[in-house]
N, C-alpha and C positions, 0 to 999 in steps of 0.2 A: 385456793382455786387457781393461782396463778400461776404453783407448781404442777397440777395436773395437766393445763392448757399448755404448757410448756412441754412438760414431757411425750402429751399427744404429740404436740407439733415436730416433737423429736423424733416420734417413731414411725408418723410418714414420712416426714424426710427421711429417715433410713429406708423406708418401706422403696420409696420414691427412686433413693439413688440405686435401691439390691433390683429394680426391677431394671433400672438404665443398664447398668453393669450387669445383667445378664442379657438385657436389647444388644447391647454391643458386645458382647460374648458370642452370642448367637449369627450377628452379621460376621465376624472375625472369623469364625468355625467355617460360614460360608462362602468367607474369602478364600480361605485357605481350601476349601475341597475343590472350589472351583479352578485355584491355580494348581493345583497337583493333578486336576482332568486333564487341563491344557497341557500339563509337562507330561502327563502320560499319553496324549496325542499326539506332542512331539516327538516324543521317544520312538513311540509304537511305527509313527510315519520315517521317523529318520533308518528306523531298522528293517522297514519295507522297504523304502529307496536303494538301502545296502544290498537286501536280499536280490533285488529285479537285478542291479548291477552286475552282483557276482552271480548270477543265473545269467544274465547275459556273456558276460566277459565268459565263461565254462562253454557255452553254446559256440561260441565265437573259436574258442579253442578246441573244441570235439569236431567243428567242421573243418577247422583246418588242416588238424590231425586228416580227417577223412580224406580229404585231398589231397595232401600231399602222398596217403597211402596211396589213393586211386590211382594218383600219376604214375608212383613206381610202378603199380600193378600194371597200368599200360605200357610201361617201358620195360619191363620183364617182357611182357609180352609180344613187343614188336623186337627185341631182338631177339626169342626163341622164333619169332615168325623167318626175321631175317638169317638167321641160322638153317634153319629146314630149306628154305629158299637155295642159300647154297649150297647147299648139301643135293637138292635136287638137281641143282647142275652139273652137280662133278659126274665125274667120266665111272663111278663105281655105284651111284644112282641109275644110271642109263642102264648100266650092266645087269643090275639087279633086277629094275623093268623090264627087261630084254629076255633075262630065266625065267621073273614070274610069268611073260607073257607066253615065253616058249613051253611049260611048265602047261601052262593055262591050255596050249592050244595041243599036247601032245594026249590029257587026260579026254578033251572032246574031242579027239581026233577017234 
């Protein structure tokens, strides 16, 4: 009798420890999904941070580009202004004003 009381006793202890070692299988598996969310949260956030940056820093350099175009584009444009300007003054401007007007006034004459 005192091999059979033995041997139960043996197989819930087995029983005992196969339920521990799967209790603690089970919290380990829970460890571990939990750390792999948090390092995929950091990942996820460390590669948004990157993205905003470099969408910034692009931003930052598409406006500058634009500006610096603008600028030339106004600086083209005030010396074609400045150009016409003198050109209106010279003495072969006046002249030409002076045909189209004479021109101008000979047709409505």
């Amino acid at each position: 009798m005192d091999a059979k009381v033995e041997a139960l006793r043996r197989v819930k202890q087995a029983e005992e420890e196969a339920r521990r070692i799967r209790e603690e299988a089970s919290r380990n598996a829970e460890t571990i999904v939990r750390e792999a969310q948090l390092s995929a949260a950091r990942v996820l956030e460390e590669a948004r941070t990157a993205a905003d940056a470099e969408h910034r820093t692009g931003l930052a350099r598409a406006k500058d580009e634009l500006s610096r175009e603008r600028e030339a584009a106004l600086q083209k444009g005030r010396r074609e202004a400045d150009a016409i300007l003198a050109r209106r003054n010279s003495k072969s401007f006046e002249k030409a004003a002076e045909l189209l007007l004479s021109r101008f006034e000979q047709r409505v004459a």
